[in-house]
C-alpha positions as CSV (number, residue, x, y, z in Angstrom):
1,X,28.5,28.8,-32.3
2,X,29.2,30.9,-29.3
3,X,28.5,29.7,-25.8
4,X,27.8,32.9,-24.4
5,X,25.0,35.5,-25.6
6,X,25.4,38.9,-24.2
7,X,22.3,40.9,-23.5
8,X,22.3,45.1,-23.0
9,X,20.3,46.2,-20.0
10,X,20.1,49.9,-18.4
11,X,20.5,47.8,-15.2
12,X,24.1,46.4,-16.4
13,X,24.8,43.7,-19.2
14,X,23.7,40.3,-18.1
15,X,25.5,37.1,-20.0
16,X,23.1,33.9,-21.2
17,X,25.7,31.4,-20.4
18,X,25.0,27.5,-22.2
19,X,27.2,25.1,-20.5
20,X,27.3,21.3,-20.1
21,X,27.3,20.5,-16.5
22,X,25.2,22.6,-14.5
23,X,27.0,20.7,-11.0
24,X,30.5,21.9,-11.9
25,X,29.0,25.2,-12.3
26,X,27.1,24.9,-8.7
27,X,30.2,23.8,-7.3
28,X,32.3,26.9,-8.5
29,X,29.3,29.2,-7.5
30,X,28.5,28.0,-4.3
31,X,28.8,30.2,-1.4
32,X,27.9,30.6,1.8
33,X,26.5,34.3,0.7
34,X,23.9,32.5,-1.5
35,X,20.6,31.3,-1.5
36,X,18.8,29.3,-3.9
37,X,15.0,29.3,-4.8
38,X,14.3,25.9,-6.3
39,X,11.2,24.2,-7.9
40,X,10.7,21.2,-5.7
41,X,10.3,18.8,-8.3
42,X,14.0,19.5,-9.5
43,X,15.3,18.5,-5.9
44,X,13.3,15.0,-6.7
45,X,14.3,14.8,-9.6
46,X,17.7,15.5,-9.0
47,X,18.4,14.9,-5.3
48,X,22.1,13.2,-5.6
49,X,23.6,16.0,-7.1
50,X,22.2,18.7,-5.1
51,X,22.5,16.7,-1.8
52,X,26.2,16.5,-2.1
53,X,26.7,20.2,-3.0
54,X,24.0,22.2,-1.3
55,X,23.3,22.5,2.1
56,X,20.0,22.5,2.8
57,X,20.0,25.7,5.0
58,X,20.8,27.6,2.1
59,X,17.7,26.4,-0.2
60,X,14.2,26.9,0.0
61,X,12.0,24.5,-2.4
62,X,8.9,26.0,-3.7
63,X,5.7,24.4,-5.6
64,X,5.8,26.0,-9.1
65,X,2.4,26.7,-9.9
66,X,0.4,29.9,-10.9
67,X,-1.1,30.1,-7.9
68,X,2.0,31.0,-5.7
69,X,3.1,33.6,-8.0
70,X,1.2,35.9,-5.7
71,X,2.2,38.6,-3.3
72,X,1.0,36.5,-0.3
73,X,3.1,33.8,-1.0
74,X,6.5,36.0,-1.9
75,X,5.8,37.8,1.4
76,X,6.0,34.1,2.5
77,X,9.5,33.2,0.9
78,X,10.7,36.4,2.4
79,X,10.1,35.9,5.6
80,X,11.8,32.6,5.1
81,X,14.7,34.2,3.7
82,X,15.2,37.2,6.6
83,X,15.0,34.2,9.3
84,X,17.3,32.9,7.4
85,X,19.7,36.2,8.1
86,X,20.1,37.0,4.3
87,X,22.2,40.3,4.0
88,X,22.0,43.1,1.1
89,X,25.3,41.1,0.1
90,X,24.0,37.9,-0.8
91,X,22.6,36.4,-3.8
92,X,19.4,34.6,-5.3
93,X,19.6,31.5,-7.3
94,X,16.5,30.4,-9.0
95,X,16.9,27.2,-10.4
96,X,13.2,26.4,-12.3
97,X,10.6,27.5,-14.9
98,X,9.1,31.1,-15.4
99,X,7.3,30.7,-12.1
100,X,10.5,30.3,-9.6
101,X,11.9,33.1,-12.1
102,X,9.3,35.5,-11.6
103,X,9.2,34.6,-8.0
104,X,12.8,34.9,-7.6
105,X,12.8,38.2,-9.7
106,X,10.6,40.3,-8.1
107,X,12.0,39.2,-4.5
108,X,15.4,40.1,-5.4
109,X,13.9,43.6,-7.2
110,X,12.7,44.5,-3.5
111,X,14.2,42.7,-0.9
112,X,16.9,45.2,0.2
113,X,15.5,48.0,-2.4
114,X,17.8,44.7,-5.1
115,X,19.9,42.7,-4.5
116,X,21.7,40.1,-7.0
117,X,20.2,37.1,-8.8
118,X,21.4,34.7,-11.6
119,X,18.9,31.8,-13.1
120,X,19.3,29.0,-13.8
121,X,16.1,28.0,-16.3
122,X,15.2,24.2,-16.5
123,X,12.0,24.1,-18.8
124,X,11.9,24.9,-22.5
125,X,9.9,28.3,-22.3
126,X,12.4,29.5,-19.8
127,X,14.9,29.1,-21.7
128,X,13.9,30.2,-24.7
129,X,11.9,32.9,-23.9
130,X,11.4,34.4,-20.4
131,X,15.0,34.5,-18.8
132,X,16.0,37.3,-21.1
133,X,14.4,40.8,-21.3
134,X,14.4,41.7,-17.4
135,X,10.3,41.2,-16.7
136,X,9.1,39.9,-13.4
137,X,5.9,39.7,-12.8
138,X,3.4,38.2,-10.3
139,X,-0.7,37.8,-10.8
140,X,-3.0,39.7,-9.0
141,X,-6.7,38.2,-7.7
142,X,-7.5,36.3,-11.1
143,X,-5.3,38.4,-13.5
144,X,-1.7,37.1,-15.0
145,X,1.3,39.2,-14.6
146,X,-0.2,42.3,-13.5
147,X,2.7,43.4,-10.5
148,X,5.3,43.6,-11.5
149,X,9.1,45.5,-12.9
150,X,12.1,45.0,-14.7
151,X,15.3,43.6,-12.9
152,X,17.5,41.0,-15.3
153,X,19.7,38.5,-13.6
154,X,23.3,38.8,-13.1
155,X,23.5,35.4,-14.9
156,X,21.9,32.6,-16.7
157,X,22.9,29.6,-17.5
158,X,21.2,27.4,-19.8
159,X,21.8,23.4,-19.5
160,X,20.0,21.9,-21.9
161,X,20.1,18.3,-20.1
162,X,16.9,19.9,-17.7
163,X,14.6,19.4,-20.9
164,X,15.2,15.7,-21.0
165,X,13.2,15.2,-17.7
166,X,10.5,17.3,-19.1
167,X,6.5,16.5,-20.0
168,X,5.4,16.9,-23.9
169,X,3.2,19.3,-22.3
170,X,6.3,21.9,-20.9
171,X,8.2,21.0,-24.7
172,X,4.8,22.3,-26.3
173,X,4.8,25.2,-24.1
174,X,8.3,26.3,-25.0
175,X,7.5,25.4,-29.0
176,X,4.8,27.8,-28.6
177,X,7.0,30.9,-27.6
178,X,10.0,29.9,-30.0
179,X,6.8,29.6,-32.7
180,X,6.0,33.1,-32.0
181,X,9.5,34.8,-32.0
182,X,10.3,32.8,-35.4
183,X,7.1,34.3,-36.9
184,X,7.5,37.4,-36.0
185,X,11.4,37.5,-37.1
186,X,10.4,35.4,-40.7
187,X,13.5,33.1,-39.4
188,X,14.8,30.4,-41.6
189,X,14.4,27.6,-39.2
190,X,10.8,28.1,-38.8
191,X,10.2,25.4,-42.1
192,X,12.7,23.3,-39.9
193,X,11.1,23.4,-36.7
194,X,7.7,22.4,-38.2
195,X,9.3,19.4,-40.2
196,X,10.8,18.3,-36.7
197,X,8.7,19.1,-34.4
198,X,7.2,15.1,-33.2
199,X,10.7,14.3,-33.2
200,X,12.1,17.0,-30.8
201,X,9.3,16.3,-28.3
202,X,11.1,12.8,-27.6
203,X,14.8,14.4,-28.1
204,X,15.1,17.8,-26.8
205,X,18.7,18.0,-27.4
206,X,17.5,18.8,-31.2
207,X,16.8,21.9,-29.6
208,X,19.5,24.1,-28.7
209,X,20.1,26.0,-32.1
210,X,16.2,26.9,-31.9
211,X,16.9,28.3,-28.0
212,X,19.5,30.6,-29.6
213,X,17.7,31.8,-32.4
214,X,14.7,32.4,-30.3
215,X,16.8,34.2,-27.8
216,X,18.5,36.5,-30.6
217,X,15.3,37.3,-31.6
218,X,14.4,38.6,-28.4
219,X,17.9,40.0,-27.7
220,X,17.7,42.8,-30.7
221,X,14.3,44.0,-29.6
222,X,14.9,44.1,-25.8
223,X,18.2,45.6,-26.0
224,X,16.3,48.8,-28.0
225,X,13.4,48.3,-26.2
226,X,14.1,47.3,-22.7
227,X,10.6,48.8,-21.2
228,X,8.4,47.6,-23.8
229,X,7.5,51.1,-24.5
230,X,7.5,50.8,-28.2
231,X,9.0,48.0,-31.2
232,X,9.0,45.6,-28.2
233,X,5.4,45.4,-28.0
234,X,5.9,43.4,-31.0
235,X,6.1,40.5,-29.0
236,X,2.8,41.3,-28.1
237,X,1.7,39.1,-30.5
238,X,-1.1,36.5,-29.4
239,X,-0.2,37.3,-25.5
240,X,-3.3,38.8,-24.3
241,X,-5.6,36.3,-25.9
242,X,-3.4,33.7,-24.8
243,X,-3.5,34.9,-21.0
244,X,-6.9,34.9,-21.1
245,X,-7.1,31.5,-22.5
246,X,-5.5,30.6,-19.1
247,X,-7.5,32.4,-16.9
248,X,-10.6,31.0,-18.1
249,X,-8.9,27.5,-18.4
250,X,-7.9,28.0,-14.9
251,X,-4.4,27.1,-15.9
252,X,-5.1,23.8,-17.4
253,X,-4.0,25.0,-21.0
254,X,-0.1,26.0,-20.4
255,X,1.2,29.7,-21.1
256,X,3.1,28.5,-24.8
257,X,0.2,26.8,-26.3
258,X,-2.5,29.3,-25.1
259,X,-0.3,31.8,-26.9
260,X,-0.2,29.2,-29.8
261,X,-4.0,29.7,-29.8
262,X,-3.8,33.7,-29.3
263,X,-1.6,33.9,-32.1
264,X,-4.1,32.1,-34.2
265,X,-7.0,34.2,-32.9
266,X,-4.9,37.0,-34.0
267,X,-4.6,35.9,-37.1
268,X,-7.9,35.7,-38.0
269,X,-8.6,38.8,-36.6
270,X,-6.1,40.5,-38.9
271,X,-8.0,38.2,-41.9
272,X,-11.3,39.7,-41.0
273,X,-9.8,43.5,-40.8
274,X,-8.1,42.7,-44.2
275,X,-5.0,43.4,-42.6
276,X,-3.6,39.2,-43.8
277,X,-4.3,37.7,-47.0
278,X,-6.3,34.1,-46.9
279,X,-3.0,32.8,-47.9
280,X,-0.9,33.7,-45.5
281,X,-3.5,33.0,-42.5
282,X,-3.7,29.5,-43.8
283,X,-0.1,28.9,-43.7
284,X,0.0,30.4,-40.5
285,X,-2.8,28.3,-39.3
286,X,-1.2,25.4,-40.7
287,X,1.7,25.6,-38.9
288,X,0.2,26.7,-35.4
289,X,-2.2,23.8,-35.9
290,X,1.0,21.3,-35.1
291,X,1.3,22.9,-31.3
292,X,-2.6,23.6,-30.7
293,X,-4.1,22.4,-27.0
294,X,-7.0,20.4,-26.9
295,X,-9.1,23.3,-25.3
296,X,-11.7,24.7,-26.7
297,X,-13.7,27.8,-25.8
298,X,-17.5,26.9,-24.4
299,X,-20.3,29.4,-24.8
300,X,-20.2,29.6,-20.9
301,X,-17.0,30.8,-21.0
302,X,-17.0,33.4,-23.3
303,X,-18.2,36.5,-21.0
304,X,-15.1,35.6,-18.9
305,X,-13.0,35.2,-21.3
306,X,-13.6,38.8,-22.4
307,X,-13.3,40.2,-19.1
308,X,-9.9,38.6,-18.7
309,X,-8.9,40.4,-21.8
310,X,-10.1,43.4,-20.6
311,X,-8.1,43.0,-18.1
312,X,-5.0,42.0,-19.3
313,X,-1.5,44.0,-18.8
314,X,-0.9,44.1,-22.6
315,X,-4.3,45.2,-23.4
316,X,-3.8,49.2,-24.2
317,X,-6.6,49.7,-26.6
318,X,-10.2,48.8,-27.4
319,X,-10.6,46.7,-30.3
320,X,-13.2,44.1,-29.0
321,X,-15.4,47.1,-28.8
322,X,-15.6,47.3,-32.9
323,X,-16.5,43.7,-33.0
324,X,-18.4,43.5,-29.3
325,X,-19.9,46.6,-28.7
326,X,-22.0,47.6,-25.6
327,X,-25.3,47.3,-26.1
């Protein structure tokens, strides 16, 4: 099994690097042309290693939440980073989950009309999911991901070690996007991650060969498909009722599982239009059923939730009219 996975990108071929050690890695990178973007929790969490590599004028921590993925706030880290005399020269290191990548992303996308970035993704979804295919995207007011462009990292490299510090809650996350790729793709191991899936929330090192898979899938669609202006918006699949399952949860529900549920909705939709047999939505429904949230959509929440998927950057047609129309 390879330890690199090379990915095709109009913006020059980026390599998903899995390594072992992710401090002998920091301490051939390190530079004094570099600055990293970190999620503040991994400096906690892992404050002897980085206190004897990094110096601390070169890092800015950041709270990872939905709510800083913002404009505002990356006008924030900017400023930060200019007073901090970065140069068209120098390099961004995110070291974190989808929100420092999106963060990091879009900065490096306009600071300096681009400069250079490599990631370093420490939860499950990031790894399996979000650090390949060039996205970066911010929210807007109340909507999810609506700013945003397409700039890939330089480099990634994936340490698996990061998930062992993880919450079930960021492992069900990441199942939920590796769910939806080995759906989509009919893989093999999709029996296999079902059968195993309580015992690869208490030892994510069971998942490595599923990151792979899920990032191959990805791989062959983004590398024909880079813009998501055609096949790619296969991965479509369950995302917009998903994001709006966030926005009306307010972000309780995280991004995997809500997708988890929007794949699910989906499904039933399809079922309804006679687009899916019974049989297949019930074995679909059975397996989803294993990485389902506790959330449940109130009555109250329902006009909200269809204005979020109105609003929604996926959202390019009008099929709730059929089934909710004006009256």
């Amino acid at each position: 099994m390879s330890n690199v996975l090379t990915v095709a990108s109009r913006a020059g071929n980026y390599d998903v690097i899995f390594i072992e050690d992710f401090v002998e890695v920091l301490k051939n990178q390190y530079k004094k042309d570099t600055f990293f973007i970190m999620d503040e929790k991994l400096i906690e969490l892992y404050e002897d290693p980085f206190a004897s590599i990094l110096n601390k004028e070169y890092y800015i921590p950041v709270e990872a939440n939905e709510q800083h993925k913002t404009l505002d706030y990356c006008q924030h880290l900017i400023q930060s980073l200019v007073g901090k005399n970065i140069r068209k020269n120098y390099a961004l290191i995110a070291f974190g989950g989808g929100i420092v990548q999106d963060i990091t992303g879009f900065i490096s996308s306009i600071l300096f009309r681009g400069i250079r970035w490599e990631f370093f993704p420490t939860t499950l979804l990031a790894q399996a999911d979000s650090c390949v295919g060039s996205k970066t995207s911010i929210n807007f007011d109340e909507y999810k991901n609506l700013l945003g462009n397409f700039y890939p990292p330089s480099k990634i490299y994936i340490d698996d070690r990061f998930l062992e510090t993880l919450p079930f809650s960021e492992i069900k996350s990441g199942i939920g996007e590796i769910l939806h790729f080995f759906i989509i793709a009919n893989s093999s191991l999709l029996t296999r991650l079902v059968d195993h899936y309580d015992e690869m929330l208490s030892s994510p090192e069971m998942l490595r060969e599923y990151i792979i898979e899920s990032l191959n899938i990805k791989k062959k669609l983004v590398e024909i498909d880079e813009y998501d202006r055609n096949k790619r918006n296969v991965f479509n699949y369950g995302h917009t009722f998903g994001h709006a399952i966030e926005t009306v949860s307010q972000y309780s529900v995280n991004h995997g599982q809500a997708v988890t549920m929007g794949m699910d909705i989906a499904n039933y939709i399809s079922l309804s239009l006679e687009k899916l047999s019974k049989r297949d939505f019930e074995y679909m429904h059975k397996i989803l059923l294993k990485n389902m949230p506790q959330f449940r959509l109130s009555a109250d929440m329902i006009e909200d939730y269809f204005t979020a998927l109105s609003k929604d950057k996926k959202n390019i047609g009008k099929i709730w009219d059929a089934f909710f129309p004006v009256q």
